[in-house]
C-alpha positions as CSV (number, residue, x, y, z in Angstrom):
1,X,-21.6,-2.6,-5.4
2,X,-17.8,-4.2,-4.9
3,X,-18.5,-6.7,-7.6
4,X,-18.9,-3.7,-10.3
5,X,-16.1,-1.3,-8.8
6,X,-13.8,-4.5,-8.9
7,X,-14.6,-4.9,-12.8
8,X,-14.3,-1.0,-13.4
9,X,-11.1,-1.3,-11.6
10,X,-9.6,-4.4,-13.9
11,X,-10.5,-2.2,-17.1
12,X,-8.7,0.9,-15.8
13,X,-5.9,-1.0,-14.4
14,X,-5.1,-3.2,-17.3
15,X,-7.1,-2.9,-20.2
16,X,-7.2,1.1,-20.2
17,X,-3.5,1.1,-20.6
18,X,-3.5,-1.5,-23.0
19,X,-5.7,0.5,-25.5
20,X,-4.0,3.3,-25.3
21,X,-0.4,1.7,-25.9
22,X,-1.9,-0.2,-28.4
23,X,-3.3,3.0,-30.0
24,X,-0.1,4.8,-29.6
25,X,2.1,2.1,-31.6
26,X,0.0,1.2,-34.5
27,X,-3.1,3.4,-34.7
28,X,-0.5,6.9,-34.7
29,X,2.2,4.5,-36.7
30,X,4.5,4.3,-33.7
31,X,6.0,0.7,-35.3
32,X,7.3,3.1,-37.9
33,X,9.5,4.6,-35.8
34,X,10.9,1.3,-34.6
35,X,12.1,0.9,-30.8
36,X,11.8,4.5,-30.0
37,X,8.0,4.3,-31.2
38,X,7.6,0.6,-29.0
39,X,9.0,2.7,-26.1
40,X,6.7,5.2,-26.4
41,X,3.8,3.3,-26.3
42,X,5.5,1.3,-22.9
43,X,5.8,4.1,-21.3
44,X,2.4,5.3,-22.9
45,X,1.2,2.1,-21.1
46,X,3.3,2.7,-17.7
47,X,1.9,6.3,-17.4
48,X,-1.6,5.5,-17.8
49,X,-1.6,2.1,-15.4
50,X,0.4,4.2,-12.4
51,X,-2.3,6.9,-13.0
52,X,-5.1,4.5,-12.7
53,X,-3.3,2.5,-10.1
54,X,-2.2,5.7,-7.6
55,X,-6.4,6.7,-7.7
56,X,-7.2,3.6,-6.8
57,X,-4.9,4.0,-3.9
58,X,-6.3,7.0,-2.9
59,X,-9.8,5.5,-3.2
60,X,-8.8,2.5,-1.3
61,X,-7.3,5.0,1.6
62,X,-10.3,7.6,1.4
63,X,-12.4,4.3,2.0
64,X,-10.2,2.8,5.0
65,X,-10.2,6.2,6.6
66,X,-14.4,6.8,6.6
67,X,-13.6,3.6,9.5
């Protein structure tokens, strides 16, 4: 239903990214690389949420067009 494609779309649109920047900066030691390692793991974030959030688009447009 919409009530469980709305929670699957908060985890991939926030936490997913989240994980995975956090993974990226201290899990594979990116602190010890100082800011070039914290910018990794932002744009580590960035690329995973405009992934998530550009599917979801075309979800949201593949839906609208079955109209």
């Amino acid at each position: 239903g919409e009530r469980v494609g709305a929670r699957n779309f908060i985890w991939k649109l926030l936490l997913l990214p989240s994980a995975y920047m956090l993974r990226k900066y201290f899990l594979m030691r990116g602190f010890t690389d100082g800011f070039r390692g914290l910018v990794i793991a932002w744009l580590t974030f960035f690329t995973v949420f405009a992934k998530n959030a550009k599917l979801w688009e075309m979800g949201r447009g593949a839906r609208n067009d079955a109209l």
